[in-house]
VMD Tcl script that draws the C-alpha trace (Angstrom):
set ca {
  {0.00 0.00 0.00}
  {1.71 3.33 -1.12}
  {0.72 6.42 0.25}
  {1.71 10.34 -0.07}
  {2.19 10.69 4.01}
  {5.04 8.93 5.45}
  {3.21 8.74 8.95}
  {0.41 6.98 7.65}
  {2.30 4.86 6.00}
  {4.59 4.19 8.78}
  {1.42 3.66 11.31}
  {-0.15 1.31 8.60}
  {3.18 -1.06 8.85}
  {3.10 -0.61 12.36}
  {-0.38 -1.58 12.69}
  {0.18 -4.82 10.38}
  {3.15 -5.65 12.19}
  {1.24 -5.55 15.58}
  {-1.84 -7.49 13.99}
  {0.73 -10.86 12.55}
  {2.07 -10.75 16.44}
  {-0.79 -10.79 17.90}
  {-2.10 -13.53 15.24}
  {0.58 -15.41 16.08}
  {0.38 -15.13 19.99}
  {-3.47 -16.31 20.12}
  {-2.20 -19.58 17.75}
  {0.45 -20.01 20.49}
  {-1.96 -19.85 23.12}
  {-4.19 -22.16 21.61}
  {-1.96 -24.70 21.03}
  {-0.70 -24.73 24.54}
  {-4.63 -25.07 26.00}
  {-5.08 -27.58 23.54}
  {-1.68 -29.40 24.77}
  {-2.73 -28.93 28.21}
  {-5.92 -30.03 28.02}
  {-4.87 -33.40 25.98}
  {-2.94 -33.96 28.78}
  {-5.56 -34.24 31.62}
  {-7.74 -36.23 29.28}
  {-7.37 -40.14 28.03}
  {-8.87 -42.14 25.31}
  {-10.75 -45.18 27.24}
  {-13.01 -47.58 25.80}
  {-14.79 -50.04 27.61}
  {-15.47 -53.45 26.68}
  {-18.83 -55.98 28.19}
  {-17.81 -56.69 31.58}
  {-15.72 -54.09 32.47}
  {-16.74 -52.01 35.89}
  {-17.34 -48.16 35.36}
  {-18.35 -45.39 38.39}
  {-21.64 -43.60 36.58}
  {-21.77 -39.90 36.84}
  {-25.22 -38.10 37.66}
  {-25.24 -34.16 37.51}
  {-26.44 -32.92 40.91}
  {-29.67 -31.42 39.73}
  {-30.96 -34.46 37.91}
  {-30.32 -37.08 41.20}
  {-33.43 -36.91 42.45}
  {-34.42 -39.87 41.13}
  {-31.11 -41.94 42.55}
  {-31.05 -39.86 45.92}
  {-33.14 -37.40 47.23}
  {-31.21 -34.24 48.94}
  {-31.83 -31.11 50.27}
  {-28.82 -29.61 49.38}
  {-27.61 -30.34 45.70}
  {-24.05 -28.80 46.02}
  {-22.44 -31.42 48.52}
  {-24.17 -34.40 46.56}
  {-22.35 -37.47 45.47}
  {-21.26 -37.15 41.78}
  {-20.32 -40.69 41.23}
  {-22.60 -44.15 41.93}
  {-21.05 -47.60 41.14}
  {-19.29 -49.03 40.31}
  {-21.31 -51.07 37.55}
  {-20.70 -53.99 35.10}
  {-20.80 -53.26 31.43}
  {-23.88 -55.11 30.25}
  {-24.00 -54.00 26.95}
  {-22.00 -51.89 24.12}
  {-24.45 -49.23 22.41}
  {-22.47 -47.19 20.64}
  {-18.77 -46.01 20.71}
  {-19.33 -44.68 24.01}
  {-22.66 -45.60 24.85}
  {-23.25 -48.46 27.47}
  {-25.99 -50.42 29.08}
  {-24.80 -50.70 32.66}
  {-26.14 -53.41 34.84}
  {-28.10 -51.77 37.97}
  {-28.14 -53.33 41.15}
  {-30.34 -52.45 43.79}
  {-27.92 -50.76 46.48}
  {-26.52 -47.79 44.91}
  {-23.35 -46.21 46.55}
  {-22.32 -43.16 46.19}
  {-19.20 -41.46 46.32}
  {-18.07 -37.85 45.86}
  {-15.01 -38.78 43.84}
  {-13.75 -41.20 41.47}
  {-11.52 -43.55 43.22}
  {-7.29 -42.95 42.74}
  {-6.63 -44.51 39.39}
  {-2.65 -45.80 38.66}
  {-0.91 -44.58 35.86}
  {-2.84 -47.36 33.29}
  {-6.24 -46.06 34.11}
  {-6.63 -48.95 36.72}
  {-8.20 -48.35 40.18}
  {-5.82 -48.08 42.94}
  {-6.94 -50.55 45.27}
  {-6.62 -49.52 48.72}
  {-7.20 -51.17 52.23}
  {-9.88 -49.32 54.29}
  {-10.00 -51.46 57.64}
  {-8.50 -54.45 58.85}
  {-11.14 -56.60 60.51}
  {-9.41 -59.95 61.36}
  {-6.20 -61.74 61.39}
  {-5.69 -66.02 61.43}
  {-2.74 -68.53 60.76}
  {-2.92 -70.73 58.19}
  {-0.40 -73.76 57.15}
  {1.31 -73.58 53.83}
  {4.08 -76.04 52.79}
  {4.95 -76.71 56.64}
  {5.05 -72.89 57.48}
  {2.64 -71.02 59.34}
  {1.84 -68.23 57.42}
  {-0.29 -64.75 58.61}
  {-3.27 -63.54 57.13}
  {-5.23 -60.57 57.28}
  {-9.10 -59.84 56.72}
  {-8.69 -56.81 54.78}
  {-12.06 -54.69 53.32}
  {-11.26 -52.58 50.52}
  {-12.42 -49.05 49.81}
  {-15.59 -48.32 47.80}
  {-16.40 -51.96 48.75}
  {-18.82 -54.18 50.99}
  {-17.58 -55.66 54.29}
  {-19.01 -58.87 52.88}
  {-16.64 -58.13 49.92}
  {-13.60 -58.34 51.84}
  {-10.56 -60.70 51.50}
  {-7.78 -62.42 53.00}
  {-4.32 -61.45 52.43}
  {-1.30 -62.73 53.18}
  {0.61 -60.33 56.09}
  {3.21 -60.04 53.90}
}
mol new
graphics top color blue
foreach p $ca { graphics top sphere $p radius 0.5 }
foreach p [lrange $ca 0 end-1] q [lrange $ca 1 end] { graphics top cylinder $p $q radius 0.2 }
display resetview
């Protein structure tokens, strides 16, 4: 663009100049949400039989639990077996009748696995294995039923 005044023209470059930065700065920030964001996301895709935590939006759990106050409501019920593939990432879960809720997803490792951690110790015995006494421990697991729990070896 040529023009007779040397400030225009020198406000016109300026002003070009200042528009390609700031072009560039917005793709920069972009691409470092979109990094960041990739990185607190995963690609999972469940197969029939796997066990997934179902998450309800606080306003529509009136029909799974009845609350007064919506804000300190469990988010996440479960966890459920996959009945079913619908669609990509559409499943048919299969419902039980006790529901239990928690207010956050349980620990995952760095897999995607749960992290499967004691929650009380409710008895100990001795049992004999190859001419050794060996200690065991009555251990229930978290997010699961007392009648769930398990021995484990002490050590």
């Amino acid at each position: 663009m040529q023009t007779k005044v040397a400030t225009v023209e020198d406000y016109m470059r300026d002003r070009k100049r200042m528009d390609e930065l700031l072009q560039h700065n917005l793709k920069a920030a972009q691409e470092r949400m979109k990094k960041y964001a990739g990185d607190h996301m995963s690609e999972r895709e469940f197969q029939v039989g796997d066990w997934v935590y179902l998450r309800l939006q606080p306003y529509r759990q009136s029909s799974v639990m009845i609350r007064n106050n919506t804000k300190l409501s469990a988010k996440y019920f479960g966890p459920y077996s996959i009945e079913e593939k619908i669609g990509k990432v559409a499943c048919r879960l299969r419902l039980g009748h006790q529901i239990t809720p928690i207010l956050q997803l349980p620990d995952t490792d760095e897999k995607g696995q749960i992290r499967v951690e004691p929650m009380a110790l409710l008895s100990r015995r001795m049992i004999k294995r190859k001419n050794a006494a060996v200690t065991q421990w009555l251990i229930q697991w978290w997010g699961a039923e007392r009648a769930e729990a398990t021995w484990e070896d002490a050590k």
